[in-house]
C-alpha positions as CSV (number, residue, x, y, z in Angstrom):
1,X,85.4,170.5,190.0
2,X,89.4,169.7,189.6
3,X,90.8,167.5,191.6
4,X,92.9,170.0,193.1
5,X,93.8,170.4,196.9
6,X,93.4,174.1,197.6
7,X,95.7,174.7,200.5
8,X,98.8,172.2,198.9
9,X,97.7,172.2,195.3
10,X,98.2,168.7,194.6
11,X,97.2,167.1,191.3
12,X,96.9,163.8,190.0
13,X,100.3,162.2,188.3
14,X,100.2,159.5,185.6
15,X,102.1,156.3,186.2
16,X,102.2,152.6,185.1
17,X,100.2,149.4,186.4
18,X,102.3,146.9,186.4
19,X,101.2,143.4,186.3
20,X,102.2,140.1,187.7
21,X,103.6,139.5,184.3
22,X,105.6,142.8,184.2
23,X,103.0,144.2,181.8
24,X,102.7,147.7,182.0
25,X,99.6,150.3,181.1
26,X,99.0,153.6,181.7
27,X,97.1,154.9,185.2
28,X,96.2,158.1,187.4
29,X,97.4,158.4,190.8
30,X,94.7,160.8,192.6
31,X,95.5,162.5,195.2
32,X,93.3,161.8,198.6
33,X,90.8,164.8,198.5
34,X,88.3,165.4,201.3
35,X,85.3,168.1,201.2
36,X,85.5,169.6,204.4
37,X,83.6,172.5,206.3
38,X,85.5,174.8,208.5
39,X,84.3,177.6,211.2
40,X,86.3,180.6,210.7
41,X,85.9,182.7,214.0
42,X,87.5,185.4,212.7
43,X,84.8,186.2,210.1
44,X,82.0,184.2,212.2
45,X,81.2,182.0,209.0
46,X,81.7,178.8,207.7
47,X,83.8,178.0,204.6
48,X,84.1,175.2,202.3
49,X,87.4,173.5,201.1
50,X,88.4,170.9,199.0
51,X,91.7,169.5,201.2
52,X,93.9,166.6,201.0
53,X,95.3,164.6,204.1
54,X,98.4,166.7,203.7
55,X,96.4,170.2,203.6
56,X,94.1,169.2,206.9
57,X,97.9,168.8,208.9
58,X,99.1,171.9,207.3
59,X,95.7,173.6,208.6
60,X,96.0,171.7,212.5
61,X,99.5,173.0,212.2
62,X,99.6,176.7,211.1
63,X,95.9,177.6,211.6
64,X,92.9,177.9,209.4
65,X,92.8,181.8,209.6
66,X,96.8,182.0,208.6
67,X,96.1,179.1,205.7
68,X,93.1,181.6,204.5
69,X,95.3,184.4,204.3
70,X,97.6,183.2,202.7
71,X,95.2,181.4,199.9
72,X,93.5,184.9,199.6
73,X,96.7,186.1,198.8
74,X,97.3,183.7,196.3
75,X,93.9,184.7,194.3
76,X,91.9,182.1,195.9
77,X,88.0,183.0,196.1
78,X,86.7,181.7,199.6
């Protein structure tokens, strides 16, 4: 699977490592991702999502069933 945050849609991003001696080579910068397992009440089942630090505080603050929608609406399959 991508590492893709399905609620924010974060991806990785390319930078530099830079060494003590100002030598500089190419690296990824991932984004934190967690596998998490949510109830939805609404539908009385469980669903699956692939969220980053910055998705779960979107989901405390807006609400999983409003984040659902709104990632159904979007063309998400969950």
């Amino acid at each position: 699977m991508a590492r893709v945050c399905q609620v924010t849609g974060k991806v990785p991003v390319s930078g530099n490592k830079v060494s003590h001696s100002n030598i500089k080579t190419k690296r990824r910068f991932l984004p934190n991702l967690q596998t998490k397992r949510f109830f939805l009440a609404e539908e009385d089942k469980w669903i699956t999502l692939k969220v980053s630090s910055e998705g779960l505080r979107t989901i405390n603050k807006n609400g999983l069933y409003t984040v659902v929608k709104q990632l159904r609406a979007s063309g998400e399959k969950i």
